[in-house]
NULUMTOR-13831 format. One record per residue (C-alpha): residue number from 0; residue in one letter; x, y, z. Coordinates in Angstrom, 3 decimals. Example, Ala and Ser with C-alpha at 12.3 -4.5 7.8 and 13.67 -1.06 7.14 Angstrom:
2
pt resi=0&resn=A&c1=12.300&c2=-4.500&c3=7.800
pt resi=1&resn=S&c1=13.670&c2=-1.060&c3=7.140
//
This chain:
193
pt resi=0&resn=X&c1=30.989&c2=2.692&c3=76.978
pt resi=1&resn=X&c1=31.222&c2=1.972&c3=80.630
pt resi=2&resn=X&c1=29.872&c2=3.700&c3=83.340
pt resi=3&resn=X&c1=30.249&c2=2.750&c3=87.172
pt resi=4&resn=X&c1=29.641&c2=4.433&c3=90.343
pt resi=5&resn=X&c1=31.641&c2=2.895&c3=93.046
pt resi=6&resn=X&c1=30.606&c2=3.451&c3=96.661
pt resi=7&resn=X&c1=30.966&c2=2.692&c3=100.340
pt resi=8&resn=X&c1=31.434&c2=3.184&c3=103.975
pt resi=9&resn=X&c1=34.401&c2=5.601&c3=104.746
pt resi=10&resn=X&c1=37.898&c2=3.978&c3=104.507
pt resi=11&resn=X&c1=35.918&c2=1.122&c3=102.322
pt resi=12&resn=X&c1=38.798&c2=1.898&c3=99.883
pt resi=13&resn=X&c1=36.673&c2=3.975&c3=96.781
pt resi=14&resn=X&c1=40.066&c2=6.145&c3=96.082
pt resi=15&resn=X&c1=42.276&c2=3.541&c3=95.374
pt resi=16&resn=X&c1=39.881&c2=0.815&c3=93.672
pt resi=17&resn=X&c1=38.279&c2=3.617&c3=91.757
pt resi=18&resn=X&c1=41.609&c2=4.597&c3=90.226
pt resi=19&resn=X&c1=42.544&c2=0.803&c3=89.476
pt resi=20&resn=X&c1=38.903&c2=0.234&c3=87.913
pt resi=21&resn=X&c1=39.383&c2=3.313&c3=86.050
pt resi=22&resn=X&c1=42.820&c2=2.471&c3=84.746
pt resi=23&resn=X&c1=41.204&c2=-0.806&c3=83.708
pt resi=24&resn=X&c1=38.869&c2=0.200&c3=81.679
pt resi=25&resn=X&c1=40.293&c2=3.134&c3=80.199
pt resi=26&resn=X&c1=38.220&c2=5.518&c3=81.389
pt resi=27&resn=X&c1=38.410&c2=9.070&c3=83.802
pt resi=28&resn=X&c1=38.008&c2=8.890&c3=87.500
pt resi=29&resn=X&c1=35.163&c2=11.479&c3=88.402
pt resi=30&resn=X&c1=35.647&c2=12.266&c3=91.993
pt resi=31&resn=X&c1=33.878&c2=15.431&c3=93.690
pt resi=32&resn=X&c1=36.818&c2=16.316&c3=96.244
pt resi=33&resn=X&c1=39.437&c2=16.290&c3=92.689
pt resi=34&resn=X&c1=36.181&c2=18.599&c3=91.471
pt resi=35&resn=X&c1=36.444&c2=20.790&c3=93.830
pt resi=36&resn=X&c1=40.296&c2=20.935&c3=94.411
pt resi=37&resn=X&c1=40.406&c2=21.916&c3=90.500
pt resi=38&resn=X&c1=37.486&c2=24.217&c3=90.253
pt resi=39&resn=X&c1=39.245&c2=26.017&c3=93.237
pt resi=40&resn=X&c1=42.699&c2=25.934&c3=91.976
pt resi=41&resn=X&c1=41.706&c2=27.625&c3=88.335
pt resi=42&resn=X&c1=39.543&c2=30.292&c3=89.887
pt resi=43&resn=X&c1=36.466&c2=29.133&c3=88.398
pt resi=44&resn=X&c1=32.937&c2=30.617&c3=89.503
pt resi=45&resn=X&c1=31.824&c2=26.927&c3=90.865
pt resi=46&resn=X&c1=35.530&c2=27.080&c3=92.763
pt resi=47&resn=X&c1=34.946&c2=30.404&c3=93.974
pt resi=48&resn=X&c1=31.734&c2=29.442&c3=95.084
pt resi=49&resn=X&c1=32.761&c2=26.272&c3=96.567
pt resi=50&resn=X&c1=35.644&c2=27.958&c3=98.088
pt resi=51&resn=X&c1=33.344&c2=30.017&c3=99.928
pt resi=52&resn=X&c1=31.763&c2=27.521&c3=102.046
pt resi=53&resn=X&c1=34.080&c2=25.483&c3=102.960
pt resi=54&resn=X&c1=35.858&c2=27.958&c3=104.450
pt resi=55&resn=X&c1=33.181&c2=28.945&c3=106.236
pt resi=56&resn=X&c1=33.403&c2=24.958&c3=107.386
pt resi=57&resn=X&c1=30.336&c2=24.109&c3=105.352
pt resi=58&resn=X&c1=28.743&c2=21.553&c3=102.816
pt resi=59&resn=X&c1=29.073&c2=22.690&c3=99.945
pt resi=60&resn=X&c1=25.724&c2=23.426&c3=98.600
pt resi=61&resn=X&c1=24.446&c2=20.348&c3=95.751
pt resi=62&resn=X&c1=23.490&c2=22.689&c3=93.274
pt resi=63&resn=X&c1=27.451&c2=23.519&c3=92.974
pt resi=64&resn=X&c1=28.527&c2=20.123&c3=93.358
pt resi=65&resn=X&c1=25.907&c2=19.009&c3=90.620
pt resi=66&resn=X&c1=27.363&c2=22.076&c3=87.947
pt resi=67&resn=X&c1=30.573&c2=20.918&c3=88.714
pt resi=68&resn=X&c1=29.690&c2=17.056&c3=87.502
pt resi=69&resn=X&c1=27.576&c2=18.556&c3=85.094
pt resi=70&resn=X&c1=30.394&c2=20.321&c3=83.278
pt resi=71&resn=X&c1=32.774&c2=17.472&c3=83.530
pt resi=72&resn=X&c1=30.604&c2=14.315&c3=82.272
pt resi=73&resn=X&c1=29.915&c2=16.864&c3=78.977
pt resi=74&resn=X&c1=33.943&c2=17.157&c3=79.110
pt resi=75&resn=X&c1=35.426&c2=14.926&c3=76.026
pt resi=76&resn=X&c1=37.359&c2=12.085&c3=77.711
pt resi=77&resn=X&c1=34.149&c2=11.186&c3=79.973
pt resi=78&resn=X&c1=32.400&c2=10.136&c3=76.785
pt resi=79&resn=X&c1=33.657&c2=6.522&c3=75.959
pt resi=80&resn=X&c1=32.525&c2=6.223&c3=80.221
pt resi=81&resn=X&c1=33.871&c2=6.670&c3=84.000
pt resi=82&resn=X&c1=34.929&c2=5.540&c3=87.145
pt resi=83&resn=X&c1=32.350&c2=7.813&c3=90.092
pt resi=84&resn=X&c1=33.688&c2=8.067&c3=93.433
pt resi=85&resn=X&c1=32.085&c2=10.242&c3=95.852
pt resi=86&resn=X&c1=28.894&c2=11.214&c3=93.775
pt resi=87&resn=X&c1=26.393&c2=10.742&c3=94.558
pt resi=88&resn=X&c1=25.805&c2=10.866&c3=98.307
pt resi=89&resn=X&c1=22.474&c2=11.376&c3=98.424
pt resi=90&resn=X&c1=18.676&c2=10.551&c3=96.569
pt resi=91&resn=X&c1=18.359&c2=14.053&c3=95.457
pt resi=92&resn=X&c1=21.947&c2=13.832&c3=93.687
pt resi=93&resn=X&c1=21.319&c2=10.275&c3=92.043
pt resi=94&resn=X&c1=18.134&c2=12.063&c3=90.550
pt resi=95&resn=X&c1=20.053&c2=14.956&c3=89.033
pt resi=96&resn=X&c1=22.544&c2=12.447&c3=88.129
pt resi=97&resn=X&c1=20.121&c2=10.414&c3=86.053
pt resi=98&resn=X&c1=18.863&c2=13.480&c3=84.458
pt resi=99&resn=X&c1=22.770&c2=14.844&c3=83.684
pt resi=100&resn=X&c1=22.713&c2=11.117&c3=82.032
pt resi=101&resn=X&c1=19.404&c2=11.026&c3=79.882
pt resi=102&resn=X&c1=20.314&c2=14.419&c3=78.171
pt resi=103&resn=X&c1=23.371&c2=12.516&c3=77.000
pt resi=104&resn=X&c1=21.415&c2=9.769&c3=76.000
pt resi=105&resn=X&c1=23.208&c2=7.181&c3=78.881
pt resi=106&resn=X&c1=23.012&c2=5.820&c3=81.647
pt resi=107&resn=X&c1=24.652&c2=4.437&c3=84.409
pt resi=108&resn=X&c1=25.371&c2=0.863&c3=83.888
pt resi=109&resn=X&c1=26.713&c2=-0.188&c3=87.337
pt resi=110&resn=X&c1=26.391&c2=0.400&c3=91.388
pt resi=111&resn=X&c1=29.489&c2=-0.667&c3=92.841
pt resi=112&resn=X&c1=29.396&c2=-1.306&c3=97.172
pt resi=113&resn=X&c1=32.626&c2=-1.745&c3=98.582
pt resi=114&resn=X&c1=31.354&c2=-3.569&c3=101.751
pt resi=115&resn=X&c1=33.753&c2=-3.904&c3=104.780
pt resi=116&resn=X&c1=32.298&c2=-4.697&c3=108.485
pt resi=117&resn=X&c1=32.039&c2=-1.272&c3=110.689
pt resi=118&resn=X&c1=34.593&c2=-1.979&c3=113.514
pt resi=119&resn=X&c1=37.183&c2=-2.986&c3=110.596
pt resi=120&resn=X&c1=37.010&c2=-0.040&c3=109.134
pt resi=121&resn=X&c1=37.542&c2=2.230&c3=112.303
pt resi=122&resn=X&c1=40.245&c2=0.067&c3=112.941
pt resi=123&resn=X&c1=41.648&c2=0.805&c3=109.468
pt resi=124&resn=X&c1=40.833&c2=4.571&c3=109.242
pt resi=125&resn=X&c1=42.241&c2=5.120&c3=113.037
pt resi=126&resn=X&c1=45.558&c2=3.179&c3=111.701
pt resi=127&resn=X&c1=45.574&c2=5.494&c3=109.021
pt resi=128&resn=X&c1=45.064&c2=8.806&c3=111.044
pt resi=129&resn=X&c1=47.872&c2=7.753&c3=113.044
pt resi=130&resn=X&c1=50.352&c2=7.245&c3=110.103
pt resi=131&resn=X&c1=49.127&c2=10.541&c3=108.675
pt resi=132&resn=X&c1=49.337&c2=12.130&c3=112.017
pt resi=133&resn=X&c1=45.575&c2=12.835&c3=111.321
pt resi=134&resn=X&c1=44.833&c2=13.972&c3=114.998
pt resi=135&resn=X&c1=40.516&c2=15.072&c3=113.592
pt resi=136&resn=X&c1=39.787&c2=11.067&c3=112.799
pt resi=137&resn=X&c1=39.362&c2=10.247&c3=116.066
pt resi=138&resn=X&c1=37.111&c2=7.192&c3=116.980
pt resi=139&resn=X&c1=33.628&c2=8.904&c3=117.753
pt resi=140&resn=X&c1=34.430&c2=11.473&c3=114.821
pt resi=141&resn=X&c1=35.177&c2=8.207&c3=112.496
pt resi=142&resn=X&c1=31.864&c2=6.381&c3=114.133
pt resi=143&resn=X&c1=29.717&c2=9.340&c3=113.022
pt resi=144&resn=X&c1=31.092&c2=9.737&c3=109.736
pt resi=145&resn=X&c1=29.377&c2=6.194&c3=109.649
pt resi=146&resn=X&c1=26.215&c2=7.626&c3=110.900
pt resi=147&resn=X&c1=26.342&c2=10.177&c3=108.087
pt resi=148&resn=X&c1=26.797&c2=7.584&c3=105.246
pt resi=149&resn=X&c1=23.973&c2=5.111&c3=106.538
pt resi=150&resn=X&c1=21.657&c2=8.550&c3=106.724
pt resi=151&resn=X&c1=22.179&c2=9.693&c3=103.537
pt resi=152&resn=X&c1=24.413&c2=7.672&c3=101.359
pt resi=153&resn=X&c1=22.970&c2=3.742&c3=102.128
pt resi=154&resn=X&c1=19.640&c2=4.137&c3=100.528
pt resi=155&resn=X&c1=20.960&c2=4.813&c3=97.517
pt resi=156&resn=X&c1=22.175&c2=0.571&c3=97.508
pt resi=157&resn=X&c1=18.527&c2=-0.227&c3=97.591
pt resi=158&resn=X&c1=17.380&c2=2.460&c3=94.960
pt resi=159&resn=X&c1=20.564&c2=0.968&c3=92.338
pt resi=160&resn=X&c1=19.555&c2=-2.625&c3=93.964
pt resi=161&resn=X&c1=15.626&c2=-1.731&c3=92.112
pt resi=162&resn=X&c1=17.297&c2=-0.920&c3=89.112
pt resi=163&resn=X&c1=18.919&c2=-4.311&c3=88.943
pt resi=164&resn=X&c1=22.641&c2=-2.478&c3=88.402
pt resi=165&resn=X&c1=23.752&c2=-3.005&c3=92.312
pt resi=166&resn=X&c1=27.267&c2=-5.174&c3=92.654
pt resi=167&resn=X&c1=28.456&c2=-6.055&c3=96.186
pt resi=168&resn=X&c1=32.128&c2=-6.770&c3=96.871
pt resi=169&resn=X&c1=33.973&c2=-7.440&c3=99.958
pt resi=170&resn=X&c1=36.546&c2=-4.867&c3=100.523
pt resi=171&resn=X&c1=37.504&c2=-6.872&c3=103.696
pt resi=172&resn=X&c1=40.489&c2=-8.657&c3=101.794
pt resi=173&resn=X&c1=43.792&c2=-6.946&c3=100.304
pt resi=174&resn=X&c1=43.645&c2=-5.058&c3=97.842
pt resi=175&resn=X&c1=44.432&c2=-7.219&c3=95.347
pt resi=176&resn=X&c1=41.978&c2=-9.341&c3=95.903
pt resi=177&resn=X&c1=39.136&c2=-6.578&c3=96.096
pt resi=178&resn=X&c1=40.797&c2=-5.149&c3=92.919
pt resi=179&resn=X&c1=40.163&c2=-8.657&c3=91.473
pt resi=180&resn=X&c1=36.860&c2=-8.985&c3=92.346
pt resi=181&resn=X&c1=35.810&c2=-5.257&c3=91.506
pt resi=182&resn=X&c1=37.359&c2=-6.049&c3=87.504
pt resi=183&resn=X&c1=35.212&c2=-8.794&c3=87.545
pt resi=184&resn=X&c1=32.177&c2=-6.895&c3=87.853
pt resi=185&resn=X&c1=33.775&c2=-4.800&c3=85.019
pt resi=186&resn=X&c1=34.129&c2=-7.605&c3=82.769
pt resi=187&resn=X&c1=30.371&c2=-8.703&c3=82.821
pt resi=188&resn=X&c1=29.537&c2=-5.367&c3=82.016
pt resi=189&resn=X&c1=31.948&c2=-5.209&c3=79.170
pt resi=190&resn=X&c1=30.344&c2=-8.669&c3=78.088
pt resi=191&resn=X&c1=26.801&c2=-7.883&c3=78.568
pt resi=192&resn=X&c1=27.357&c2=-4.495&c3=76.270
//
């Protein structure tokens, strides 16, 4: 069983190396926007709920968001392990995350950081807002985005750092290479089990 969280700035490149890691290993990606897209596309109550506020423009609240990972690590093909991208953001979620964990009797056996220096990525995400015509990412929107993840989403690298389950890789390179080095991390874990 292998369990990873992968994490990092904006535009650090979780989608696509969290769907190669979890191809790798054989395991489900667990990603809260695919959460919320499904939940909302099969009428659930957390969907409905969900749906709610963000049309109103709104977090959605973290009691939904933690149901919603809740109900799918108890889901079947989560059991032999998973790929997390985008959960959790904050302290508070890593807390109900470790207690979502211990009543399964697991835990989570690595902290992936996707590290890529700040004004590369704004290069990369305003290159990619211009491809997708993506006229919302502007610079200062992209810079506070940046803001947002330091505030609330960095101090969770120190808290995995304590546990001794924090990995850093440079997600400066190709993708190949960052795919490379990310599998790597997966392989010591495999090794160490």
């Amino acid at each position: 069983m292998t369990t990873v969280l992968l994490m990092g700035p904006p535009g650090a490149g979780k989608g696509t190396h969290a769907g190669l890691l979890a191809g790798h290993l054989g395991v489900p990606v667990i990603s809260t926007g695919d959460l919320f897209r499904r939940n909302i596309a099969e009428g659930t109550e957390l969907g409905r709920t969900a749906q709610r506020y963000l049309d109103r423009g709104e977090y959605v609240p973290d009691e939904v968001t933690n149901d919603m990972v809740r109900d799918r690590l108890a889901a079947a093909d989560a059991r032999p392990g998973f790929v997390l991208d985008g959960y959790p953001r904050t302290l508070d979620q890593a807390a109900v995350l470790d207690e979502i964990l211990d009543g399964q009797g697991r835990s989570l056996d690595a902290a992936v950081v996707l590290q890529v220096p700040v004004d590369a990525l704004v290069d990369r995400l305003l290159k990619r807002a211009e491809i997708e015509h993506r006229s919302d990412d502007t610079e200062e929107v992209i810079r506070r985005r940046f803001e947002v993840y330091h505030e609330q989403t960095a101090p969770l690298i120190h808290f995995y750092f304590e546990r001794g389950i924090h990995h850093e890789v440079d997600a400066s390179p190709g993708i190949e290479t960052v795919r490379t080095h990310v599998q790597r991390v997966a392989v010591q874990l495999k090794t160490a089990a």
